[in-house]
N, C-alpha and C positions, 0 to 999 in steps of 0.2 A: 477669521471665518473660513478663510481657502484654506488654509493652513492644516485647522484643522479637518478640514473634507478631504484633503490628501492623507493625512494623516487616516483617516476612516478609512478611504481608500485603499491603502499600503497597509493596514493592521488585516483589512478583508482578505487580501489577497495572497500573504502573509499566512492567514491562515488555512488559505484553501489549497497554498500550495503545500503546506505540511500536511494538511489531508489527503493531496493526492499523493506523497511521499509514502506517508501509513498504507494508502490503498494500492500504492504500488508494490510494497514491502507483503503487503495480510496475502495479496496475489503470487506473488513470487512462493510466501510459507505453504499456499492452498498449493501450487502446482507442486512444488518437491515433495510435500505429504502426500498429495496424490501418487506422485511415480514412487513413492514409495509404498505405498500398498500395491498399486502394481508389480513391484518388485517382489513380494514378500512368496505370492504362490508361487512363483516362479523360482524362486531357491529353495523352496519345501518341496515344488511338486517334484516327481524324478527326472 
């Protein structure tokens, strides 16, 4: 019975830590597509 309540436990946490991995990762792609539109008028403008 504990065995398995660790187990719940460690698959929970398991998973939230690869969600905060994804979320750190979706973050990291939002801010370089950001500076990269920023970047973009700035090499067209003159």
């Amino acid at each position: 019975m504990f065995l398995k309540f660790s187990f719940l436990i460690y698959f929970r946490e398991s998973l939230h830590g690869i969600s905060l991995e994804l979320l750190l990762l979706f973050s990291a792609f939002g801010t370089a597509s950001l500076e990269n539109q920023n970047l973009e008028p700035c090499q067209t403008g003159p």
